[in-house]
C-alpha positions as CSV (number, residue, x, y, z in Angstrom):
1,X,-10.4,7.1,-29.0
2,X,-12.7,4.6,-30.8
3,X,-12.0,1.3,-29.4
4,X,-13.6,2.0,-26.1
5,X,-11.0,1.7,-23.7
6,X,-10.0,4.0,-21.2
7,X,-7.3,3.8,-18.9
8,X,-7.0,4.9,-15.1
9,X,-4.5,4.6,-12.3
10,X,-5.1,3.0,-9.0
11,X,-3.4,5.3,-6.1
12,X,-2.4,3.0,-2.9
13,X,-3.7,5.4,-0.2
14,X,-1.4,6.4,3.2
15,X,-2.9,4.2,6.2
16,X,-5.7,6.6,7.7
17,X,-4.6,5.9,11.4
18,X,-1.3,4.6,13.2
19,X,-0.6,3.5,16.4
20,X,2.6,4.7,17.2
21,X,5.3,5.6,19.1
22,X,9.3,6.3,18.8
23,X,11.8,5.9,22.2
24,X,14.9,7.5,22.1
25,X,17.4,4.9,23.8
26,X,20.0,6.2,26.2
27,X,20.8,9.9,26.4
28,X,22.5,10.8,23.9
29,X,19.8,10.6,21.4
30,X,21.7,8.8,18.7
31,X,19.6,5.6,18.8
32,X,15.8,4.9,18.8
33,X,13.3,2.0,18.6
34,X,9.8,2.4,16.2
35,X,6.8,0.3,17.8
36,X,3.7,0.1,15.9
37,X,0.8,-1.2,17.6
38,X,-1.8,-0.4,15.3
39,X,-2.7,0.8,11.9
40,X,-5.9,0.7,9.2
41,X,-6.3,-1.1,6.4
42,X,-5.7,0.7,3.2
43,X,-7.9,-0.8,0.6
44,X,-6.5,-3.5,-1.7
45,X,-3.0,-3.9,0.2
46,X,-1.2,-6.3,0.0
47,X,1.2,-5.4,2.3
48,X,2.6,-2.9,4.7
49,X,6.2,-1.4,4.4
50,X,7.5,0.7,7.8
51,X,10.8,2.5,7.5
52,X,12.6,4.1,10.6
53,X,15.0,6.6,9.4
54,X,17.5,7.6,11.5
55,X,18.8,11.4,11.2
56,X,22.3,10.2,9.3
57,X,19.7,8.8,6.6
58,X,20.6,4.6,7.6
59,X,17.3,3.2,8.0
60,X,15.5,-0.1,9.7
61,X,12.9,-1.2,7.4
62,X,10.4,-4.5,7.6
63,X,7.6,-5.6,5.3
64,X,4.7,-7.4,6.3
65,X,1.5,-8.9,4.5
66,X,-2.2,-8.3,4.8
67,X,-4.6,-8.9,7.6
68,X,-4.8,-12.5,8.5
69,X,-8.3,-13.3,9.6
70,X,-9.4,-10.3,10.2
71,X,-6.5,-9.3,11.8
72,X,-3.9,-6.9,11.0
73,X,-0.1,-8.2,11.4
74,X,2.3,-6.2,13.5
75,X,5.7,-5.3,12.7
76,X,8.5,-6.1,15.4
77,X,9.8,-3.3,16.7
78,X,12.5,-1.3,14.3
79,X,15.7,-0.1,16.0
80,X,18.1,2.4,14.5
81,X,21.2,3.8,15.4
82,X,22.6,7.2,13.9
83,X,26.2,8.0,13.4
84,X,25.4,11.8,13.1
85,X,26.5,13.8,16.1
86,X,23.8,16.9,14.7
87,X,20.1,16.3,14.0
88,X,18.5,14.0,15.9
89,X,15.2,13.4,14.4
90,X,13.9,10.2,13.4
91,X,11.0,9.2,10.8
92,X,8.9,6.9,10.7
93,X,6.8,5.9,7.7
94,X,3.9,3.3,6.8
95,X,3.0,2.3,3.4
96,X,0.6,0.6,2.1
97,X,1.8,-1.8,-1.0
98,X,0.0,-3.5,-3.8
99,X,2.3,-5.6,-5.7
100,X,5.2,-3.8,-6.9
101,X,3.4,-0.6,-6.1
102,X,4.1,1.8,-3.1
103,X,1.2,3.7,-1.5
104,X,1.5,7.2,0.0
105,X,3.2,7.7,3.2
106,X,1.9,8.1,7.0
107,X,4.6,9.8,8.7
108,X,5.7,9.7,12.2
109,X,8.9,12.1,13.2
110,X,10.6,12.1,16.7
111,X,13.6,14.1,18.0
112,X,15.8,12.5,20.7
């Protein structure tokens, strides 16, 4: 090419670390609550997108936006309830996003 551009992607990195946990609720293991209590920064985010998916595939999902002074904004807990009598496993994942772009995924997976 001779007119001295190049071109490069940017790839949104997973979150290197998350605090986190998933609680079944009640004993049949068809609901669970998500609580994220902690997670690093991914360079250049402008956001952070964490999806609890429950084993029928619904999800609980909730976007938030980048640290504010210095400090990195929690998501409120996410609670899901499956209407699958089989599986009972439940993901969660953390992205990072930047703009309309989606990082790569942290992943979390529970059974109840």
């Amino acid at each position: 090419d001779s007119s001295g551009f190049t071109a490069s992607t940017y790839q949104v990195a997973a979150p290197a670390s998350v605090g986190a946990a998933i609680a079944c609720n009640g004993s049949n293991g068809k609901s669970a609550t998500a609580t994220v209590s902690a997670y690093s920064e991914v360079p250049r985010a402008t956001g952070y997108r964490f999806v609890l998916t429950a084993p029928d595939g619904s999800t609980a999902s909730s976007t938030v936006g980048p640290p504010s002074s210095g400090a990195v904004v929690l998501p409120a807990p996410l609670t899901r309830t499956s209407t699958s009598a089989g599986n009972r496993i439940y993901t969660l994942t953390v992205q990072g996003l930047l703009g309309s772009w989606s990082g790569a995924v942290w992943t979390l997976t529970h059974t109840c």
